[in-house]
Every structure is written in structure tokens, then in C-alpha cells.
MARDO-925348 format. One record per atom (N, C-alpha, C): atom name; residue in one letter; x, y, z; chain; residue number from 1. Coordinates in pm, 1 decimal, decimal comma, always signed. Atoms other than C-alpha are relative to their C-alpha. Example, Ala and Ser with C-alpha at 12.3 -4.5 7.8 and 13.67 -1.06 7.14 Angstrom:
BEGIN
<rec atom="N" res="A" east="+89,0" north="-119,0" up="+0,0" chain="A" n="1"/>
<rec atom="CA" res="A" east="+1230,0" north="-450,0" up="+780,0" chain="A" n="1"/>
<rec atom="C" res="A" east="+90,0" north="+120,0" up="+0,0" chain="A" n="1"/>
<rec atom="N" res="S" east="-82,0" north="-119,0" up="-6,0" chain="A" n="2"/>
<rec atom="CA" res="S" east="+1367,0" north="-106,0" up="+714,0" chain="A" n="2"/>
<rec atom="C" res="S" east="-77,0" north="+109,0" up="+73,0" chain="A" n="2"/>
END
This chain:
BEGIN
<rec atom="N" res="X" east="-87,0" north="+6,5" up="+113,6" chain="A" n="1"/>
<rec atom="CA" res="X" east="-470,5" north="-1728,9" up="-1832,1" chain="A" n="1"/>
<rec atom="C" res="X" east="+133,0" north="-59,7" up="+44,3" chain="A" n="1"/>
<rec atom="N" res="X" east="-121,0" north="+63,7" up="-73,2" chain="A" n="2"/>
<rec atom="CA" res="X" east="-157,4" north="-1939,3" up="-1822,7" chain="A" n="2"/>
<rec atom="C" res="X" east="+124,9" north="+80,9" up="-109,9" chain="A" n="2"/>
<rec atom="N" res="X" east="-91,1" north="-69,5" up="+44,1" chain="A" n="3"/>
<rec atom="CA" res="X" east="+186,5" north="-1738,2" up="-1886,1" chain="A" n="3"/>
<rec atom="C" res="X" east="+90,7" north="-104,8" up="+17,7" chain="A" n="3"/>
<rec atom="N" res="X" east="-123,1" north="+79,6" up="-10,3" chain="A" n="4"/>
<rec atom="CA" res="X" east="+486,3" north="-1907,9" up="-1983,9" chain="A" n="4"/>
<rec atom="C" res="X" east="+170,3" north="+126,6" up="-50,7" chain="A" n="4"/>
<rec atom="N" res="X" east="-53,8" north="-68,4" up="+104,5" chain="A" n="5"/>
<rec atom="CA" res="X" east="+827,7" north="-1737,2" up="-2081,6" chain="A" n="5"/>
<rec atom="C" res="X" east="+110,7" north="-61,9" up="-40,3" chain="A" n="5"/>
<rec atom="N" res="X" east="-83,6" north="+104,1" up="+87,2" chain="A" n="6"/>
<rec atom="CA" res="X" east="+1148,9" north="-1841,1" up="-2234,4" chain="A" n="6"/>
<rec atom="C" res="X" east="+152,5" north="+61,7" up="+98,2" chain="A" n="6"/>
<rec atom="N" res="X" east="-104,8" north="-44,5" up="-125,3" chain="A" n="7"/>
<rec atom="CA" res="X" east="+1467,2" north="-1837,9" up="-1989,5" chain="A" n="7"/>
<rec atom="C" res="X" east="+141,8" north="+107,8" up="-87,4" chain="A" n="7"/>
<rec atom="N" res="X" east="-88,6" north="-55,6" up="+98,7" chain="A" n="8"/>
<rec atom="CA" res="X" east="+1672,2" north="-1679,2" up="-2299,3" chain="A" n="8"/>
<rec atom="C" res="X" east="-35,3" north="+165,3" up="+35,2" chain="A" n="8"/>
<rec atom="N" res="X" east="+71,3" north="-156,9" up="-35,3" chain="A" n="9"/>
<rec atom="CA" res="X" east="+1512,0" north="-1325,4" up="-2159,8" chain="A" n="9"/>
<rec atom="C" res="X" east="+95,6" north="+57,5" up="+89,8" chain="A" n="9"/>
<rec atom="N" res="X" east="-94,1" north="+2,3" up="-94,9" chain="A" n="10"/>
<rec atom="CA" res="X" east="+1774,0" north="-1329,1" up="-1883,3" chain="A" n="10"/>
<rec atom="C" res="X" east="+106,5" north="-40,3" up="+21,1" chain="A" n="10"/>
<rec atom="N" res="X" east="-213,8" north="+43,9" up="-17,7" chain="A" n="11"/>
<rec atom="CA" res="X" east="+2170,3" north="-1358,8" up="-1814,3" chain="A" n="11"/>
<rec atom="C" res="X" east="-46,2" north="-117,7" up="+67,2" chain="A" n="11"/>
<rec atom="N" res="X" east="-40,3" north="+91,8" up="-119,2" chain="A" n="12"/>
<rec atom="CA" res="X" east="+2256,7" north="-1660,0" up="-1639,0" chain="A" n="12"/>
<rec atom="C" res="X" east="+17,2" north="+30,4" up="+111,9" chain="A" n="12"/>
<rec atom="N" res="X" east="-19,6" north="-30,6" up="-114,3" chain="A" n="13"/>
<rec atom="CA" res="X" east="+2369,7" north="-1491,2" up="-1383,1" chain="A" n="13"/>
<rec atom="C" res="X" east="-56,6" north="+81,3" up="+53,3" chain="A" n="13"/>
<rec atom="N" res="X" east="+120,8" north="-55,3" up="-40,9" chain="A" n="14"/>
<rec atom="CA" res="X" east="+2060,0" north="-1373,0" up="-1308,8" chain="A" n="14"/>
<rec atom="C" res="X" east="-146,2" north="-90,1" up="+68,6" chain="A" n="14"/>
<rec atom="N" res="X" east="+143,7" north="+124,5" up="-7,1" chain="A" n="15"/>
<rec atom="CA" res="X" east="+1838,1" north="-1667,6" up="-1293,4" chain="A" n="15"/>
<rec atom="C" res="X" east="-73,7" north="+39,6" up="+156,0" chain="A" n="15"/>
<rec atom="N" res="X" east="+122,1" north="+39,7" up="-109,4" chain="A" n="16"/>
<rec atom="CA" res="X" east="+1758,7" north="-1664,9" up="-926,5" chain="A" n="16"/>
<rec atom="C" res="X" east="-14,5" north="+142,6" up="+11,6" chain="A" n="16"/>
<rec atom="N" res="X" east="+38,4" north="-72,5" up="+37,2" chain="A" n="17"/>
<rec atom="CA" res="X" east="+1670,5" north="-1314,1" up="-974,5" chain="A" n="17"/>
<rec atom="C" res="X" east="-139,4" north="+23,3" up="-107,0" chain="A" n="17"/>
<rec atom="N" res="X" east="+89,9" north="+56,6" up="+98,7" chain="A" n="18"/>
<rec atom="CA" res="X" east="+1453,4" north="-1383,6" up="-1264,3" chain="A" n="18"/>
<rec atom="C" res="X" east="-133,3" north="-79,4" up="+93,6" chain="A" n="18"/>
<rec atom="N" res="X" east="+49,5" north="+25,9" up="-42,8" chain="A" n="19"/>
<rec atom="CA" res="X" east="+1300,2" north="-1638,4" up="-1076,0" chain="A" n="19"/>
<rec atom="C" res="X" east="-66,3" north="+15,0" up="+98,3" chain="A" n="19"/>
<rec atom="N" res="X" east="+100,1" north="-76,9" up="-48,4" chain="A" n="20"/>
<rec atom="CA" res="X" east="+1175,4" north="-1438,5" up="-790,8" chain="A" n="20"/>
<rec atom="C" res="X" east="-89,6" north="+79,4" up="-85,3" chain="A" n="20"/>
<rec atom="N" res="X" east="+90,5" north="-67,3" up="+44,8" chain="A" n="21"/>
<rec atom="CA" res="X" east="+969,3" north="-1204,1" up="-1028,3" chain="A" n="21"/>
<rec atom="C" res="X" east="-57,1" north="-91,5" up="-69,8" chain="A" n="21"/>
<rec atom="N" res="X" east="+107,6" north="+98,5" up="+43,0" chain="A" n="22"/>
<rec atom="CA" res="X" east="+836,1" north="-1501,0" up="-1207,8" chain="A" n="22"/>
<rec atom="C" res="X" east="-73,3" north="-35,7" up="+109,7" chain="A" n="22"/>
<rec atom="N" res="X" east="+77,7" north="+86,5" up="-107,5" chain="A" n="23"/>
<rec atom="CA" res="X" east="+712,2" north="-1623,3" up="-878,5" chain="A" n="23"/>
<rec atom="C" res="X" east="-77,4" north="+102,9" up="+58,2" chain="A" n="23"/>
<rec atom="N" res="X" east="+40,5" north="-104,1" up="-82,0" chain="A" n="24"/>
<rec atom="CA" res="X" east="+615,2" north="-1290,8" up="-750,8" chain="A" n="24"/>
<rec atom="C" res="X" east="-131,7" north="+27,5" up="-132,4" chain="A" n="24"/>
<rec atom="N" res="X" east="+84,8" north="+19,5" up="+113,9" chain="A" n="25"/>
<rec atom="CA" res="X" east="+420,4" north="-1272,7" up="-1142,5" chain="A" n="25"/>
<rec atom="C" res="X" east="-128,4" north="-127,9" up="-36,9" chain="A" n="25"/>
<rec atom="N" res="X" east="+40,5" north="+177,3" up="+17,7" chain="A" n="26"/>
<rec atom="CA" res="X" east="+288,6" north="-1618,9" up="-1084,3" chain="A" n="26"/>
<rec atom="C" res="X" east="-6,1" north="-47,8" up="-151,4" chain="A" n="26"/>
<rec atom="N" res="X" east="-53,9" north="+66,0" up="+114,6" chain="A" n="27"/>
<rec atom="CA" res="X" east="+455,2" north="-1713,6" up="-1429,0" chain="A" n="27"/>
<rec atom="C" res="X" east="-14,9" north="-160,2" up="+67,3" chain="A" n="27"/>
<rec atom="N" res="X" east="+26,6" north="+167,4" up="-50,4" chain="A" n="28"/>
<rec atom="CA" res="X" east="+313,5" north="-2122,6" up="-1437,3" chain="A" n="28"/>
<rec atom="C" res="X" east="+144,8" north="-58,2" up="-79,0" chain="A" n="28"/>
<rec atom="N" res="X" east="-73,9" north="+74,3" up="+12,1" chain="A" n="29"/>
<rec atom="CA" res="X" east="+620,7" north="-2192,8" up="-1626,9" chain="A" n="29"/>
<rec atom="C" res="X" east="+104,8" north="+65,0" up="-76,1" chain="A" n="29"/>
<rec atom="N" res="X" east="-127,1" north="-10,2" up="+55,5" chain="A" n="30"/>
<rec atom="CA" res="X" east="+964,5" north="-2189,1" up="-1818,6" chain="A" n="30"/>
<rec atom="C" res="X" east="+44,6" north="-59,9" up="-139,9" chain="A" n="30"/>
<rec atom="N" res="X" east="-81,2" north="+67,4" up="+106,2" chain="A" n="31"/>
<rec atom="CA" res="X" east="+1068,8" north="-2263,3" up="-2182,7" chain="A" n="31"/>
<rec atom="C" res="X" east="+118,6" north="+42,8" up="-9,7" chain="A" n="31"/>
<rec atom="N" res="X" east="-177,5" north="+25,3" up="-10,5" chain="A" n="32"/>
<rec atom="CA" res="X" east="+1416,9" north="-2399,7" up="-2166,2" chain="A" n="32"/>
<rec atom="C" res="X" east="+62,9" north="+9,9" up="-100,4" chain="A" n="32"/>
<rec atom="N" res="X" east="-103,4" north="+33,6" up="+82,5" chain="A" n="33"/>
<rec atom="CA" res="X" east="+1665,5" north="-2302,6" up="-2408,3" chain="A" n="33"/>
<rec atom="C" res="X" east="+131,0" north="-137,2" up="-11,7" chain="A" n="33"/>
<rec atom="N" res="X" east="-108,5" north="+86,6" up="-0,8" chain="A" n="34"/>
<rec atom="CA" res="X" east="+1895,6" north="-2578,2" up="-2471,6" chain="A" n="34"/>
<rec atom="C" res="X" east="+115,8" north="+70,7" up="+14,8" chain="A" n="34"/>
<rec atom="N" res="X" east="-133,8" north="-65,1" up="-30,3" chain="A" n="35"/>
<rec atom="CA" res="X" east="+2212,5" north="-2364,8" up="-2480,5" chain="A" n="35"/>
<rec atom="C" res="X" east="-32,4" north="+96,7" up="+115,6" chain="A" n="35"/>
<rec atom="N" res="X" east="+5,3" north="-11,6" up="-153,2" chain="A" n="36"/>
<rec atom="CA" res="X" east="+2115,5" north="-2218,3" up="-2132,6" chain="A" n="36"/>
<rec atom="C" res="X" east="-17,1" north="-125,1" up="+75,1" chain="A" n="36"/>
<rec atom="N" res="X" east="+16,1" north="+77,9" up="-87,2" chain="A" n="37"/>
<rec atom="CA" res="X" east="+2133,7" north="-2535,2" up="-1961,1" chain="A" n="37"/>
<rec atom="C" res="X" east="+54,9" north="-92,3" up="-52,4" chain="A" n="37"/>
<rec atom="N" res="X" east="-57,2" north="+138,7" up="-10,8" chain="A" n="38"/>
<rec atom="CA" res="X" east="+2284,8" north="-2860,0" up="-1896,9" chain="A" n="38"/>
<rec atom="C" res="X" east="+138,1" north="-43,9" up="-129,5" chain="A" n="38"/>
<rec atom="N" res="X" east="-134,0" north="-20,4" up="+139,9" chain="A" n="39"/>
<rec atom="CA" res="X" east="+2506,0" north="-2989,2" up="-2237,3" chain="A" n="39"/>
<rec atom="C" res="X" east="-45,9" north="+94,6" up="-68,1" chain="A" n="39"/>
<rec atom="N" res="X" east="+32,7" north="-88,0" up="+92,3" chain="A" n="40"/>
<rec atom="CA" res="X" east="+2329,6" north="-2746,1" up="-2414,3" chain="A" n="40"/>
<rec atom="C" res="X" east="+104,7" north="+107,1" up="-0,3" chain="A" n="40"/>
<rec atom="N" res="X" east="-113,6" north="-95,5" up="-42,1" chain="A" n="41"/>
<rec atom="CA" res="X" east="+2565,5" north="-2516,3" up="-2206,5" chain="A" n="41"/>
<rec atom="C" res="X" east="+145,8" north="+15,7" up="-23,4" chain="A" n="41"/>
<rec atom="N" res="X" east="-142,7" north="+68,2" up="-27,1" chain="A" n="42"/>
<rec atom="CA" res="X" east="+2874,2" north="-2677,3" up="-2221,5" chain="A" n="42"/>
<rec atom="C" res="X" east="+60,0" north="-8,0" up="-160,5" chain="A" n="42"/>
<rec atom="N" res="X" east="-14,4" north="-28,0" up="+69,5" chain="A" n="43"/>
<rec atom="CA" res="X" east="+2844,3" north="-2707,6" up="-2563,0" chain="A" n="43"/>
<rec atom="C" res="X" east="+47,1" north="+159,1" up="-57,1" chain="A" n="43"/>
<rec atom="N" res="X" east="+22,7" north="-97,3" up="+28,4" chain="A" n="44"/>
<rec atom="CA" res="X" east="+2762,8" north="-2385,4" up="-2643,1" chain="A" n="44"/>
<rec atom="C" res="X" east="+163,5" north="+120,3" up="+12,8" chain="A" n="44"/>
<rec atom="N" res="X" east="-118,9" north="-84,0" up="+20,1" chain="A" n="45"/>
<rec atom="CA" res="X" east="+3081,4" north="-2263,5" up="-2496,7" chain="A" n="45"/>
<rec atom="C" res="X" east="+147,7" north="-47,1" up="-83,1" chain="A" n="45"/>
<rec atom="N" res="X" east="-129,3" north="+68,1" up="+60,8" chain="A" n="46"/>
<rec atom="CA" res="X" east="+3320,8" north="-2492,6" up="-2645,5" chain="A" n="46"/>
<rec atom="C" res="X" east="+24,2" north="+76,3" up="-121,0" chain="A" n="46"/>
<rec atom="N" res="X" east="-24,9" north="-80,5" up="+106,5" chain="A" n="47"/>
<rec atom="CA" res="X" east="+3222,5" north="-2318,7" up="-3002,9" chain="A" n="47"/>
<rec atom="C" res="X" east="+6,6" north="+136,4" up="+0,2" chain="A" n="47"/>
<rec atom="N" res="X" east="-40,3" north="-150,9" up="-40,4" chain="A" n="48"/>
<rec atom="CA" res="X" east="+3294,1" north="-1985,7" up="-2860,3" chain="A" n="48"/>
<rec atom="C" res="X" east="+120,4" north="+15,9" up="-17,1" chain="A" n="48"/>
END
């Protein structure tokens, strides 16, 4: 069975945290929120 989850489950400042128990889960993958990452981020705080 292939598990995916969604990175919105976890703080930021958690990720590489996160990402050991995905790896330790053998989670095959990651759906990316846009406002956790890249401009999505950057955005995100400007309208804060």
C-alpha cells in the first residue's frame, strides 16, 4: 500500500523531525502545501 501525507500536519519547525518518522514509517511521499514552502511561504506571511 502506498502512504502519502500532507506536510500541513506539522510546524515548520519541526520538519526534520517529521521527516525522520516518515522515514522510519516508510511514508513513499509528501503533499506540499503551497503556503509551507518556497513563495507560498513568503507570501503567506506578508498577509499576516
Amino acid at each position: 500500500m502506498k502512504v502519502a501525507i500532507s506536510n500541513i500536519a506539522w510546524p515548520i519547525e519541526r520538519e526534520a523531525e517529521a521527516a525522520e518518522v516518515l522515514r522510519a514509517f516508510r511514508v513513499g511521499g509528501v503533499e506540499v502545501a503551497p503556503t509551507k514552502c518556497g513563495r507560498g511561504r513568503r507570501m503567506r506571511r506578508r498577509a499576516m
